[in-house]
Backbone bond lengths (Angstrom), bond angles and torsions (degrees), N, CA, C in turn:
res aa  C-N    CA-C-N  psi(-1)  N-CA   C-N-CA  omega(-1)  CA-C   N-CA-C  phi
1 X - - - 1.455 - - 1.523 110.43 -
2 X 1.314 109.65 111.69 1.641 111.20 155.97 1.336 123.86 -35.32
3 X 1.669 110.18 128.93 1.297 94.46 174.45 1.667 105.98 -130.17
4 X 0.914 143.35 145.73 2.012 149.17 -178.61 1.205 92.53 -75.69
5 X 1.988 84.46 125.45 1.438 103.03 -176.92 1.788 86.23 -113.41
6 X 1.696 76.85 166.05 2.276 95.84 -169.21 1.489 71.26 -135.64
7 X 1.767 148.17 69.03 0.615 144.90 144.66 2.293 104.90 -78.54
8 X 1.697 97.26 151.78 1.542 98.93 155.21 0.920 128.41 -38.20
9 X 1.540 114.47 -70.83 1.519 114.38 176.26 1.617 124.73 -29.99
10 X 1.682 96.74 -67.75 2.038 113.52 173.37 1.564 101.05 -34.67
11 X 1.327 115.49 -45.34 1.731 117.66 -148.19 1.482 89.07 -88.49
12 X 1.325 129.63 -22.76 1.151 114.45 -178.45 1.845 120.31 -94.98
13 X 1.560 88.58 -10.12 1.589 89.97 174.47 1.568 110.93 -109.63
14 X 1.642 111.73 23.74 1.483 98.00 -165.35 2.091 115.03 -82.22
15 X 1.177 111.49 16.76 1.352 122.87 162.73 1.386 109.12 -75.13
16 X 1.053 119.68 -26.34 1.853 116.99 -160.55 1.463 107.80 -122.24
17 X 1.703 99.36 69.79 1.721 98.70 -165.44 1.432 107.52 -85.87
18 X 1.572 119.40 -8.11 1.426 119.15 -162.13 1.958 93.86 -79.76
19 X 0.953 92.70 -34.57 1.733 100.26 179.22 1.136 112.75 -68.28
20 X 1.483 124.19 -15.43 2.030 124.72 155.60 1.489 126.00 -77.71
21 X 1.048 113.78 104.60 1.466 127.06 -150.35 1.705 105.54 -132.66
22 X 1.371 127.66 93.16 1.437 120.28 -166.43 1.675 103.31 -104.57
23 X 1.303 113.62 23.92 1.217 118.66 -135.50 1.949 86.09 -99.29
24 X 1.263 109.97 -39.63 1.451 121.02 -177.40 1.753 105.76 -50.95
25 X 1.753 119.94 -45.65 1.034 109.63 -177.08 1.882 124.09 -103.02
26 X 1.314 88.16 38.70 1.470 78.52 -164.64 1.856 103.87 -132.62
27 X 1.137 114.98 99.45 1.859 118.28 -156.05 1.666 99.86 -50.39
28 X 1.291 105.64 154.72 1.485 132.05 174.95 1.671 111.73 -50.62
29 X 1.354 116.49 120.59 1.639 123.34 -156.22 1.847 86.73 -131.59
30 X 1.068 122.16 14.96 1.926 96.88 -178.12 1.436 102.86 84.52
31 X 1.564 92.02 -162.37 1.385 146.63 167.86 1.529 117.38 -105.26
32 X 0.935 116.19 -20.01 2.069 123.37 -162.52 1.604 85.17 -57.65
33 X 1.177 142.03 -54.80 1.729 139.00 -145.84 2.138 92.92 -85.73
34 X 0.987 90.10 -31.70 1.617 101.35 -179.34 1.625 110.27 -50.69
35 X 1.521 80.90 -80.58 1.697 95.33 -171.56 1.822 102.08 -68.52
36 X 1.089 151.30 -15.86 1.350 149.14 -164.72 1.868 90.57 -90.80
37 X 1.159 112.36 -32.55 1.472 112.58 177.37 1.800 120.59 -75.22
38 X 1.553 97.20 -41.70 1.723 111.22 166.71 1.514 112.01 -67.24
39 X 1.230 123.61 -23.93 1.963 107.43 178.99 1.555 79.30 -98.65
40 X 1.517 153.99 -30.40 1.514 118.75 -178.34 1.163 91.68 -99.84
41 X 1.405 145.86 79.13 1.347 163.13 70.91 1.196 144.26 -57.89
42 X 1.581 105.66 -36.66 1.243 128.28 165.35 1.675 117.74 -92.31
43 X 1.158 115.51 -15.60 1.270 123.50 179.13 1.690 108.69 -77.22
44 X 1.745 105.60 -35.89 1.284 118.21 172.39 1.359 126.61 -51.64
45 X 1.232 84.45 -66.13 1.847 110.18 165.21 1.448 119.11 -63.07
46 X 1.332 145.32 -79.66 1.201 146.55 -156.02 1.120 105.01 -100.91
47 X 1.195 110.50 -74.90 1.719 126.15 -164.30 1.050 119.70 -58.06
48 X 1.243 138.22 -42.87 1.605 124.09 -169.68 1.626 104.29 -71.62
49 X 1.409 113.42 129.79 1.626 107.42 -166.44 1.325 116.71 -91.71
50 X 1.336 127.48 -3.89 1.226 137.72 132.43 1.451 150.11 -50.08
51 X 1.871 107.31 -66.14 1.228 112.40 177.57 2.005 110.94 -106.77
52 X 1.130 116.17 16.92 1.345 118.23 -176.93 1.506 132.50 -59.32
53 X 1.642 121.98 92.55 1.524 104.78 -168.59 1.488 112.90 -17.94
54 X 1.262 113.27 -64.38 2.104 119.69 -162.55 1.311 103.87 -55.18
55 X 1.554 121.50 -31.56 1.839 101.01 -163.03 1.473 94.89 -82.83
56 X 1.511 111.71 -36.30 1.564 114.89 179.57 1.399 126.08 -44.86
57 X 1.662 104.75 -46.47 1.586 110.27 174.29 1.488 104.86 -68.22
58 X 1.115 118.82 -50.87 1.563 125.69 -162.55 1.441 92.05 -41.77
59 X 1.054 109.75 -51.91 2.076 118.74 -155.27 1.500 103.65 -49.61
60 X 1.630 118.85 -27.22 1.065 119.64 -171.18 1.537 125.86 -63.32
61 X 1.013 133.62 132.88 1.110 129.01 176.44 1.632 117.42 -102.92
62 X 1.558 101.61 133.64 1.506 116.36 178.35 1.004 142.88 -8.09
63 X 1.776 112.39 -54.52 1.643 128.50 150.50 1.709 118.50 -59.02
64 X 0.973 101.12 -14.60 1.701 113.73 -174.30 1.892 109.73 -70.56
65 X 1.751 91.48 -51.59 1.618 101.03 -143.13 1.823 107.09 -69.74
66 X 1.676 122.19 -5.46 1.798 97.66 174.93 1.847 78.40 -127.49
67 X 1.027 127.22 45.32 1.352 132.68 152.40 2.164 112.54 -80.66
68 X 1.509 78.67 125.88 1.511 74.67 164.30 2.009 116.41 -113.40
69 X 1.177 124.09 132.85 1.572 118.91 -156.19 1.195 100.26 -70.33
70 X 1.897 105.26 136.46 1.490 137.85 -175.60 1.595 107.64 -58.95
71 X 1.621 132.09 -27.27 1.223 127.91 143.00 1.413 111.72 -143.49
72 X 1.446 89.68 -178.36 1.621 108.83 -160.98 1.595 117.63 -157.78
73 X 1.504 115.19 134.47 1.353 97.45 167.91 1.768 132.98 -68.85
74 X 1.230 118.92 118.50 1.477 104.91 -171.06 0.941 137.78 -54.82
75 X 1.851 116.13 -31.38 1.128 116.96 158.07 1.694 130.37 -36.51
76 X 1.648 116.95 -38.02 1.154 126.63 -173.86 1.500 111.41 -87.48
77 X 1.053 106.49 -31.93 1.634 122.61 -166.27 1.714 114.39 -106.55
78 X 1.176 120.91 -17.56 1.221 109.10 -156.02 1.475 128.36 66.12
79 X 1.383 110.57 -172.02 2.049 104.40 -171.36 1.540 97.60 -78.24
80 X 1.046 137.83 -10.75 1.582 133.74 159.28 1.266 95.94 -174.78
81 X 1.706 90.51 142.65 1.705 111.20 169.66 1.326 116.52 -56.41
82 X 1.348 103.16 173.64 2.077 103.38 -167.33 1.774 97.31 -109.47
83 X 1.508 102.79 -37.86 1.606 113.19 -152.31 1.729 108.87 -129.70
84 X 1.539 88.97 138.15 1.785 91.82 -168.19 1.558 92.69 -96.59
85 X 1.119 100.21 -178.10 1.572 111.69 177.12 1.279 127.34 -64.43
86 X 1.355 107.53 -7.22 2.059 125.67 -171.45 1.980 91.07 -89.59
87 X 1.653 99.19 -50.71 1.339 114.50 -174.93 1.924 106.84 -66.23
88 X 1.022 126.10 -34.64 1.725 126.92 167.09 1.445 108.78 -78.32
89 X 1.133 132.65 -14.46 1.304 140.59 -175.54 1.248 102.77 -79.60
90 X 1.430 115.05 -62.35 1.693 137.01 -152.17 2.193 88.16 -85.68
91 X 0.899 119.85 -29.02 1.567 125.48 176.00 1.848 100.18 -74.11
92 X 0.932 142.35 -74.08 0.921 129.25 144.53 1.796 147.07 22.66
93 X 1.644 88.22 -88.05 1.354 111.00 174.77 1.601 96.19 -60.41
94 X 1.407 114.63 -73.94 1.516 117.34 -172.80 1.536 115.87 -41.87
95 X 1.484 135.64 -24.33 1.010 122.46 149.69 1.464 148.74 -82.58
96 X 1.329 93.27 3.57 1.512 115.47 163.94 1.385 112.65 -63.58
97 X 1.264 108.21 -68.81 1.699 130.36 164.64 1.263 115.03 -15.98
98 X 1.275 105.40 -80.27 1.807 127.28 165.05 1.861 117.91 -32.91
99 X 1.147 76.46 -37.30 1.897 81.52 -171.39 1.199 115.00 -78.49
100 X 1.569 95.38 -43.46 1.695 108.32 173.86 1.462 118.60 -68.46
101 X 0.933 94.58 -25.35 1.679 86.93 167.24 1.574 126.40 -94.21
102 X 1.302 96.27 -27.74 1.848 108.70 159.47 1.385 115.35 -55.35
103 X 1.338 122.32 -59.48 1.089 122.90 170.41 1.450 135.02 -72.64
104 X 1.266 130.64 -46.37 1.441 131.11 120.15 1.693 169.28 -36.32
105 X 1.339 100.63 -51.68 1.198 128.22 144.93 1.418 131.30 -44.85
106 X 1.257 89.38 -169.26 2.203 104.54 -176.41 1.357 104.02 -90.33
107 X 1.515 111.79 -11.51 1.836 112.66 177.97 1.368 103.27 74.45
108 X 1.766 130.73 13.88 1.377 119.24 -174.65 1.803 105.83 -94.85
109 X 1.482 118.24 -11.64 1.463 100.88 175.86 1.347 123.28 -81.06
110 X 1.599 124.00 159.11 1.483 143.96 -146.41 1.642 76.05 -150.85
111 X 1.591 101.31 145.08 1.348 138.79 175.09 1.720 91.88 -45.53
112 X 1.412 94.94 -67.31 1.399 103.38 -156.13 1.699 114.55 -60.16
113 X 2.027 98.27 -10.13 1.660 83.06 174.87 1.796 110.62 -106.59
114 X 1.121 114.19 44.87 1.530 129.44 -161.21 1.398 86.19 -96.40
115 X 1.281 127.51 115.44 1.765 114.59 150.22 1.226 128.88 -87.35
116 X 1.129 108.71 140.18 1.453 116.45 169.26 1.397 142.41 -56.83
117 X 1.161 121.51 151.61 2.095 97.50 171.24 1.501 84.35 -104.10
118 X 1.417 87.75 -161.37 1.272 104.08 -169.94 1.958 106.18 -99.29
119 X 1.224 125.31 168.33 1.445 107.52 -150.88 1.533 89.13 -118.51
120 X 0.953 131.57 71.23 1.371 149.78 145.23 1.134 108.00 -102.23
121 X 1.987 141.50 116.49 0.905 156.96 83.21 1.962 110.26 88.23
122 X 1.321 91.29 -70.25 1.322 115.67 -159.78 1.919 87.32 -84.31
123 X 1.865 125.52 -57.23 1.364 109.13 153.94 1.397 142.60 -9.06
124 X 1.232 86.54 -87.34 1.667 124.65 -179.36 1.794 100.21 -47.92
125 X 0.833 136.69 -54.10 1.671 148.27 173.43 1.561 102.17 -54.82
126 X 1.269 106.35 -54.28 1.679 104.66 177.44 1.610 119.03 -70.98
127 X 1.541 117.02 -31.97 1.370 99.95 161.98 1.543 132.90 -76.81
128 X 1.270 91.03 -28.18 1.756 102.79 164.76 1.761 127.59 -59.98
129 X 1.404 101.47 -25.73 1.125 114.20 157.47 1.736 114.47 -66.66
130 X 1.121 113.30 -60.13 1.459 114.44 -176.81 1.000 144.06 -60.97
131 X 1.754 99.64 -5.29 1.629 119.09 -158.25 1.910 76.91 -119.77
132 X 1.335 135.50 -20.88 1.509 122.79 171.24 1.383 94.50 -86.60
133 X 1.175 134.35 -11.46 1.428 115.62 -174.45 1.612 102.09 -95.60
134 X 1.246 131.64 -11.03 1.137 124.40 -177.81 1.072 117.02 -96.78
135 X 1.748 127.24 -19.57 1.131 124.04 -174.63 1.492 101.48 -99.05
136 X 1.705 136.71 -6.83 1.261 135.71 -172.15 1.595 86.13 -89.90
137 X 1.726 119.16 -68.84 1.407 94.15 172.29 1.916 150.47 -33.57
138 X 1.518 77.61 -21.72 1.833 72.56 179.69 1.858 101.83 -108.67
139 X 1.179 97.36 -1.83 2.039 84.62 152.58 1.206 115.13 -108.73
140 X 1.721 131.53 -6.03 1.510 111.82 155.24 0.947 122.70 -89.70
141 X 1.476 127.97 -2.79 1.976 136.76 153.94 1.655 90.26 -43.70
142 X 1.165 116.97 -87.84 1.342 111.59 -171.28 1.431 135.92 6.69
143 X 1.459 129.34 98.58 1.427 113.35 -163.02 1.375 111.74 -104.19
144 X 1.354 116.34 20.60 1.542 110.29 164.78 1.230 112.53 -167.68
145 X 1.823 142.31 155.14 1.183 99.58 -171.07 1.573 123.40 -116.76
146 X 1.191 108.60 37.23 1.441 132.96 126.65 1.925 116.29 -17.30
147 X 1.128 99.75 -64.80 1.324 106.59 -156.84 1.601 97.06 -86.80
148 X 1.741 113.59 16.84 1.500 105.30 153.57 1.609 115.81 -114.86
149 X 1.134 98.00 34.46 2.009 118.71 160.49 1.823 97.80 -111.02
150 X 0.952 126.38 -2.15 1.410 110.26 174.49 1.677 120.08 -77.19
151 X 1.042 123.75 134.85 1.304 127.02 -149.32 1.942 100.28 -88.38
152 X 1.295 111.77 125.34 1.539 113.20 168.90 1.030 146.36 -126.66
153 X 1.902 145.86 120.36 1.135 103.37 -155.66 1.593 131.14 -64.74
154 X 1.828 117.02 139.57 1.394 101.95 150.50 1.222 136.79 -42.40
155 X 1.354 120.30 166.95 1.726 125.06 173.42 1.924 94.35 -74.10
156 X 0.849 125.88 14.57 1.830 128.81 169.33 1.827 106.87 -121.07
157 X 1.721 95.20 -19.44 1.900 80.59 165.51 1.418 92.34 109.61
158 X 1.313 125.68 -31.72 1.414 109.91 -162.61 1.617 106.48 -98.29
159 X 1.049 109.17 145.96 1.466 122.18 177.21 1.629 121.19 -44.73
160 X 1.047 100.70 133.09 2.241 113.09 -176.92 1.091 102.63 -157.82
161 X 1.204 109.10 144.27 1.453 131.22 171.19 1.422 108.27 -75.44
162 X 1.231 106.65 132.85 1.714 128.52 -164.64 1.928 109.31 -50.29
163 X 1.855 94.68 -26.99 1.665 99.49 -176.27 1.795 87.37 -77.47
164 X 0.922 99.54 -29.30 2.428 97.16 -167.91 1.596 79.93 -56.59
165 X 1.082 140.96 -88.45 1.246 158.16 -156.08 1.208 107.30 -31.93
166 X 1.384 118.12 -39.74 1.652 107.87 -144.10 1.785 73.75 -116.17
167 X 1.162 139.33 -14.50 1.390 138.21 -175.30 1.745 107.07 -80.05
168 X 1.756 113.55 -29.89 1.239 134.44 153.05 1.478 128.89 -21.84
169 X 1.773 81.06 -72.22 1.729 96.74 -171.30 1.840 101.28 -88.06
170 X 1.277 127.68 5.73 1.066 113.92 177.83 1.353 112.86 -94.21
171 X 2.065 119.46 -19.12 1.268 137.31 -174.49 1.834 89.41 -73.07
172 X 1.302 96.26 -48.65 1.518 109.73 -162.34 1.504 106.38 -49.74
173 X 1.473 125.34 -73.31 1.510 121.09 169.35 1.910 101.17 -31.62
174 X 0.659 98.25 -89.68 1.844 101.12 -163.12 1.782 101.09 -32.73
175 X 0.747 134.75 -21.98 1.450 135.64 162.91 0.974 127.57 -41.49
176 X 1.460 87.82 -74.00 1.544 115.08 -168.57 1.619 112.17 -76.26
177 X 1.158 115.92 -33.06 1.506 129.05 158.64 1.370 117.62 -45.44
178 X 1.349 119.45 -58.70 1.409 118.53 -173.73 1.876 96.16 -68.47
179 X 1.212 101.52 -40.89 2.035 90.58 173.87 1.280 95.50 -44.75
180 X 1.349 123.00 -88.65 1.379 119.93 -168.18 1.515 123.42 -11.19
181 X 1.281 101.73 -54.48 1.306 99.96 -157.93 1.636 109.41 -91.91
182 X 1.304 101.50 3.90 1.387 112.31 144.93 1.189 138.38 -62.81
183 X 1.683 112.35 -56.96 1.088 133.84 -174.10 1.563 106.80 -57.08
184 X 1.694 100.39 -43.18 1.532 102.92 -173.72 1.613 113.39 -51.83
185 X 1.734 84.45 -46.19 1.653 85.55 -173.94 1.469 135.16 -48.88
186 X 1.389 96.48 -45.54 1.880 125.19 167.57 1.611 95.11 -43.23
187 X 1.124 119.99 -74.87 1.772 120.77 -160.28 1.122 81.94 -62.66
188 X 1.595 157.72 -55.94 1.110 123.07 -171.56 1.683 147.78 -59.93
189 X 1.311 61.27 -26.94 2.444 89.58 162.90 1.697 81.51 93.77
190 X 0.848 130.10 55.64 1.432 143.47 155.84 1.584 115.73 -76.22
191 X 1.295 116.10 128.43 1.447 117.48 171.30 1.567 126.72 -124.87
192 X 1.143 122.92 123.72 1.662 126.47 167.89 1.927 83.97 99.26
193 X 1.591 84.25 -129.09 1.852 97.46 168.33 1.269 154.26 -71.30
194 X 1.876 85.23 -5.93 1.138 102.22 -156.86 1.863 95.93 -97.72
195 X 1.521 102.64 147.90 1.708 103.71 -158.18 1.403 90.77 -108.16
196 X 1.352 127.00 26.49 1.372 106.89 -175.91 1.872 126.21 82.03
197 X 1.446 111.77 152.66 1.820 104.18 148.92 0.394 163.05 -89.09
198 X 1.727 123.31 132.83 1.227 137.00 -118.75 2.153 100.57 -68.73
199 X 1.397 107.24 -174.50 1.578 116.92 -168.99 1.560 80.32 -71.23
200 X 1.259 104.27 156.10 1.581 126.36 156.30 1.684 106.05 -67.43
């Protein structure tokens, strides 16, 4: 098993990731690690009809989404929350972006050169869409799965294997989803299990 080195050398060559290539010593494995990673990607995101970032946001309703909830437990929240559901949404998407290009990409984007849309609803959904469509495309490019031992930089710079990365953003949706569907609950004045009523 490969393991990420934080050696000098790595740290000093971590600009020149296209030239890290583990691919020569490591025998021919398929697709099986590929595609088992694309349905728990999509399961994250869409499909699971429970915990799925998309059905979670979707559920939200309009008056809901730059609402921050009228109470909260403090333990969970602190003396008031920071971020509404537009703001966990838009956190999200932007790290999709990032990843996909970390892991895919030339590795040249920085947080700070990420643009924004604009935070209307119907936006915010469309970049979030685009930033899962870019990072599912560049792990079903993948033609063997070999080439998810190739080493890339993180959004921190240091070297991971493309499966660490993409195993990341798949923890990451399911996270941030179950926040959501917290948050929703709170603005709804929801208590214990109960998630509130339902969309009109």
């Amino acid at each position: 098993r490969m393991r990420v080195s934080t050696s000098a050398s790595v740290l000093a060559d971590r600009h020149d990731w296209r030239s890290r290539d583990v691919r020569r010593t490591l025998p021919s494995m398929t697709r099986i690690a590929i595609e088992t990673l694309l349905r728990q990607m999509d399961a994250a995101y869409k499909n699971d009809p429970f915990s799925a970032l998309r059905r979670n946001v979707e559920s939200v309703r309009l008056e809901e989404w730059e609402v921050r909830p009228a109470t909260w437990n403090a333990d969970e929240f602190g003396k008031q929350p920071e971020l509404s559901i537009c703001d966990l949404t838009l956190h999200v998407a932007g790290a999709k972006h990032m990843y996909a290009d970390r892991a895919f990409g030339d590795a040249s984007l920085e947080w700070t050169d990420i643009p924004l849309p604009a935070r209307d609803m119907t936006s915010v959904l469309a970049w979030l869409e685009e930033g899962h469509t870019l990072l599912r495309e560049g792990l079903a490019a993948l033609g063997d799965d070999v080439d998810l031992a190739v080493e890339r930089p993180a959004p921190w710079r240091l070297p991971m294997r493309r499966e660490q990365l993409i195993s990341i953003m798949i923890s990451h949706d399911l996270y941030h989803s179950g926040e959501i569907n917290r948050q929703r609950s709170l603005i709804r004045g929801a208590a214990g299990w109960d998630r509130g009523p339902a969309p009109a």
